[in-house]
N, C-alpha and C positions, 0 to 999 in steps of 0.2 A: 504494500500500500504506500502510494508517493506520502513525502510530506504538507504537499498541498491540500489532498485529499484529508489527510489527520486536521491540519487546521483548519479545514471548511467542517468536519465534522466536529470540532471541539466549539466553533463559532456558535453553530448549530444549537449545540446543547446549553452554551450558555445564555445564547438567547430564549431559549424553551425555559426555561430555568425561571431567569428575569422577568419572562411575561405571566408566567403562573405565579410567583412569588407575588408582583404587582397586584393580581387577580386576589388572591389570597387575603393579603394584607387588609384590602380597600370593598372587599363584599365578600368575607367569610360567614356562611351560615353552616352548620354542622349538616343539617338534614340536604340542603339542595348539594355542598359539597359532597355526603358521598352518592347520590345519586348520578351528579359528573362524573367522580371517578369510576363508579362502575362501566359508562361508557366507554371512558378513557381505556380502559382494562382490556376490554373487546376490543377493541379497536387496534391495538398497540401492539397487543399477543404476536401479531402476524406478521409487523414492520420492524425491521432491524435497520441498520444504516451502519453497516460494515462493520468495526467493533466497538463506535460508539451506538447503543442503543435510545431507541425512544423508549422505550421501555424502564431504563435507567434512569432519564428524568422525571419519570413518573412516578417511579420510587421516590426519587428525592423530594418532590412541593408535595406529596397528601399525606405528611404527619402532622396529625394534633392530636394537642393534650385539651379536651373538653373546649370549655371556649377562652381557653384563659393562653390559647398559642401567642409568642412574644418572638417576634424575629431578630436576629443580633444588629448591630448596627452594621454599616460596610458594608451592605446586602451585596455590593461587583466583588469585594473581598473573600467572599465568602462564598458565592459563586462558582468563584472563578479557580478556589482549591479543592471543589467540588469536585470540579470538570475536572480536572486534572487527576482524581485521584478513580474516574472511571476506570475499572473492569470489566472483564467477562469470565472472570473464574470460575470454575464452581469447585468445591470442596472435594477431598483427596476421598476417591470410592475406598472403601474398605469389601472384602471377600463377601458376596451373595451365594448362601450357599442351601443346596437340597439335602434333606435326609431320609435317603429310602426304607423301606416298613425291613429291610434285612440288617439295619444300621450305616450301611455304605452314606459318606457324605460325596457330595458332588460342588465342587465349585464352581457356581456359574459365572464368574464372571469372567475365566479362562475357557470357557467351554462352547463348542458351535455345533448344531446339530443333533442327533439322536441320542437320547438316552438309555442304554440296556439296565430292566428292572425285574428281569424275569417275570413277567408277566405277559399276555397277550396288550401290553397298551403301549403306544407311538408315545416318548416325551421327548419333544423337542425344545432346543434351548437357540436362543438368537444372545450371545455375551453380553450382558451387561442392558438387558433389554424387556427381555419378556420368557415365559415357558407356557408350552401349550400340553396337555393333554388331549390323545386323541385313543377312545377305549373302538376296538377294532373286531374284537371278541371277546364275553365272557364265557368262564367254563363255569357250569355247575355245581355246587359246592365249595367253590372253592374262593374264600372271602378277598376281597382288595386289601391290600398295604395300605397303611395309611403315613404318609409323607410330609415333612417339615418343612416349610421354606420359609428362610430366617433375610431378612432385612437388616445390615447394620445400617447404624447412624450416618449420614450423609449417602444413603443411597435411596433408591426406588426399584420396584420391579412390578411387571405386570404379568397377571396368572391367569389362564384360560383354563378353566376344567373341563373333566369329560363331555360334561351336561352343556357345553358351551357357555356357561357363568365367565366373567370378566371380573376379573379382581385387581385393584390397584392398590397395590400393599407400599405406604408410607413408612419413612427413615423408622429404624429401632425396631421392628414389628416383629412377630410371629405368626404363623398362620400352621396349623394342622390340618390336616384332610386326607381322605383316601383316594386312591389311584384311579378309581370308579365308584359310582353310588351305586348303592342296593336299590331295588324295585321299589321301597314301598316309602324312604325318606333320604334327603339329601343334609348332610352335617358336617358344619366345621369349627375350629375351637381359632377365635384370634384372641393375641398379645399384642397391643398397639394398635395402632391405626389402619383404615383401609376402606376402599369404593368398590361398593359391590354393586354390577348389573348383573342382576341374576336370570339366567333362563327361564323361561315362564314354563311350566309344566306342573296343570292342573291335579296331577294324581299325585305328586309327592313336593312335600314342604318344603321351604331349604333354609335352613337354621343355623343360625351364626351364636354359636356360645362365644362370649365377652366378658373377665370378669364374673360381677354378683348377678349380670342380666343375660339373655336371648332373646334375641329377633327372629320372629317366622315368618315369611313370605313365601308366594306362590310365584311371582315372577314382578320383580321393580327392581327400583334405583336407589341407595340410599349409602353413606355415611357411618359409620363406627370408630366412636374411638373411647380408647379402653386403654391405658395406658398405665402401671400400677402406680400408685400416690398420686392419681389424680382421678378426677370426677371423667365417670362415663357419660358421654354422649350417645345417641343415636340420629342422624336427620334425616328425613326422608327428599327424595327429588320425584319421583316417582310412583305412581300404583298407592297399595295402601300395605302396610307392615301391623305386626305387634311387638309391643315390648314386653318383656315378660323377667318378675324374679319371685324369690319364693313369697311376697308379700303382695303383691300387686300387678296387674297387668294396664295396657293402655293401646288405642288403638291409635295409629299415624297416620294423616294424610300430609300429598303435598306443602313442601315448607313448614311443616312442623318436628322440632325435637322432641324427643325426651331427653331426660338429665335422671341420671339414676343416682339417690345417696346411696354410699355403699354401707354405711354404718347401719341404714335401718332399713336400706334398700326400698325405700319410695321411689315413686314417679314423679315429674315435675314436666308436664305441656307445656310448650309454648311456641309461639308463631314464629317463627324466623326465615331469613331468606335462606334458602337451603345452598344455591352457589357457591355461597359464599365458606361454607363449612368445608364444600368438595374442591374448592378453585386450586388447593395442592396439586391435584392431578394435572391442571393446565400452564403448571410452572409458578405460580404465585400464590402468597399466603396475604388474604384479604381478612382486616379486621375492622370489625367497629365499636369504639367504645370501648376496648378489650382493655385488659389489665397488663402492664410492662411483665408482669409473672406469666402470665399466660404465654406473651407473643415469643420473649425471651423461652419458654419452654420448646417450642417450636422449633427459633431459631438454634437450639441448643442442639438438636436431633439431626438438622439438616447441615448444619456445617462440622458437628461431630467437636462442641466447644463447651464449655463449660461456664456457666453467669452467677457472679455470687455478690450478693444484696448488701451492701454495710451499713444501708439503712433500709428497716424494714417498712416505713412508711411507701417506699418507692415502687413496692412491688404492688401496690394498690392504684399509682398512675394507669390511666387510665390514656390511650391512644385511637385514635382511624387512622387508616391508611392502607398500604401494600406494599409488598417485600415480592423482588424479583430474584426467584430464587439460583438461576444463573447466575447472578451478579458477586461482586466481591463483597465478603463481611464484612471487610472494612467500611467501606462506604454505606452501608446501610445504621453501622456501630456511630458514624459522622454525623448522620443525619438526627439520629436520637438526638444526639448532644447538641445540635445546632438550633433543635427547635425547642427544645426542653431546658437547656442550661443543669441537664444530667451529668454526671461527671460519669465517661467510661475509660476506664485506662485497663486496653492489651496487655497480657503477660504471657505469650505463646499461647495454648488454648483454652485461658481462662482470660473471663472478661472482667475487672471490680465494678460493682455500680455503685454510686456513690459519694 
C-alpha cells in the first residue's frame, strides 16, 4: 500500500472522527443515539477501506457513560493519536480442539478435512473455521459418541450437526453433544456462550442444558449464555422456546430474554432487542446501558486478557456503544479513557482500572 494511499486513509478517519464527535457533543440524546448507531452497524459491517477501517471509527465516537459523557479538551489532539494508533489485529488464536466419545482429542485449528471417529458419520473440519457433521448411516443398537468441542479464549468456531442445527460457539465455551441424535430427542450440555439455529423437526425437541436452566425448542433462533460466576441469559430471535429449571418455567417469544438466578433459580422476562445479544456472531459486541463489568467480561474472553477493578465503584459504570472485535485492544482500552476520564494502565495481559 503506497504512502499516499495511508495518508488519504488516515485523512479519512480523522475526518469521520471530527464530524461525529461535532455531532455528538452539540445533539446527544441517548435513545435517538443508539438507534443511529444501530444503522451505523449495518451498514459498516460490509465496508472496509484497506487497513484503515470505517468500522474502527465507529468504535471510536459511540461510547457513553449515561448522559453525563464529557469530551477532553484538544478534541484534533486527540483525534489525531486516535488515528494513528489504528489497527486490524485481532488477538493471538489459542488451540480449538475436539474430543471424541473414545477420548482421542483432535486439534482443529491445525486440521483440514475429514475426521476418522469410527463411526459411520463424515466430520469434517475447515482450520480455524467451522466442523460439520454429516451422519451417513446409523446401525442398530449401536449408540453415538458423544463429542466435546472446546472454544478457548480469543477464538470462535462454528458447528453444524447431524440434524443440520448451526451452532456458533463464542470465546471460553464448551459445548457437548453426540455424533448423531437418537429418534425420539435431540440434546446438548453448553459451558459458555453460543447461537443456536436449530433445525426445525417437529417429532423430536432439541435441548440445550446451560448451567441451573434448559431450553427446549422445536426449531428457532436464539442466544445462551451461561458462563460460571455469572448470571444466565437466554434471548430468543426466532420461533418461540422454553426456559426451564427445577423451580420455574417461562415461555419466549421474539426479543425477549430470560435471566435465570442461579441461587434460587427464578425466571426474570423481559423485552429486549434480541440482535443485539447475538451481534458477536457478526464481529461486534453491541451494548446498551451495560455495566464497565459486564462489557470488560466480554472483552476479557475475546482478547484472552485479564481486567482488574481498584475501585469497585467502576465496575457499576454504566456504557452504549460497540466494540469491533477485529480491531486492536489497545484502541478500544483508548477510547474508554478518552471518554470516561477512567484510568486504564496495560501491564502485558492484564489491564488496572482505576
Amino acid at each position: 500500500m503506497s504512502q499516499k494511499n495511508q495518508e488519504n486513509k488516515k485523512k479519512y478517519f480523522e475526518r469521520y472522527l471530527a464530524e461525529r464527535q461535532e455531532e455528538f457533543e452539540q445533539n446527544y440524546n441517548h435513545e435517538k443515539a443508539w438507534g443511529k448507531l444501530e444503522k451505523r452497524i449495518k451498514r459498516r459491517q460490509t465496508m472496509r477501506i484497506g487497513l484503515y477501517s470505517i468500522s474502527t471509527a465507529a468504535a471510536v465516537i459511540v461510547f457513553a457513560i449515561g448522559l453525563n459523557t464529557v469530551f477532553l479538551s484538544k478534541p484534533t489532539e486527540k483525534i489525531s493519536k486516535m488515528a494513528s494508533a489504528v489497527k486490524t489485529e485481532r488477538p493471538l488464536q489459542q488451540e480449538v480442539t475436539l474430543t471424541l466419545g473414545n477420548g482421542q482429542q483432535v486439534n482443529l485449528s491445525a486440521t483440514n478435512g475429514n475426521i476418522e471417529n469410527g463411526e459411520e458419520i463424515i466430520i469434517s473440519n475447515k482450520a480455524n473455521q467451522s466442523l460439520t457433521y454429516k451422519n451417513t448411516k446409523q446401525e442398530e443398537g449401536v449408540p453415538p459418541q458423544n463429542n466435546t468441542l472446546h472454544v478457548p479464549r480469543g477464538s470462535e468456531y462454528l458447528l453444524e450437526l447431524s440434524d443440520g442445527t448451526k451452532i456458533w460457539m463464542n470465546s471460553d465455551s464448551k459445548l457437548c453433544y453426540p455424533s448423531y441424535f437418537a429418534k425420539d430427542i435431540r440434546e446438548v450440555y453448553l459451558e459458555g456462550e453460543a447461537f443456536f439455529d436449530v433445525a426445525e423437526d417437529n417429532k423430536r425437541k432439541f435441548i440445550v442444558h446451560a448451567g441451573v436452566h434448559h431450553v427446549e425448542v422445536l426449531g428457532t433462533s436464539f442466544n445462551v449464555s451461561a458462563y460460571p460466576g455469572q448470571a444466565e441469559h437466554t434471548t430468543l430471535s426466532e420461533g418461540k422456546l422454553k426456559v426451564v429449571t427445577s423451580k420455574s418455567s417461562v415461555i419466549l417469544h421474539p426479543n425477549q430474554q430470560a435471566t435465570i438466578t442461579k441461587e434460587t433459580q427464578s425466571i426474570t422476562k423481559r423485552e429486549v432487542e434480541a440482535s443485539r445479544f447475538s451481534s458477536w456472531i457478526k464481529g461486534t459486541y453491541e451494548f446498551k446501558n451495560t455495566s464497565l463489568e459486564e462489557i470488560t467480561a466480554q472483552m476479557s474472553r475475546w482478547y484472552d486478557v485479564e481486567f482488574i477493578f481498584n475501585k469497585e465503584s467502576l465496575k457499576k459504570k454504566r456504557f452504549t456503544g460497540v466494540i469491533f472485535k477485529q480491531e486492536d485492544l489497545d484502541l478500544s482500552i483508548e477510547v474508554f479513557r478518552k471518554v470516561s476520564n477512567i484510568r486504564f494502565i496495560r501491564s502485558g495481559n492484564t489491564i488496572y482500572i482505576g
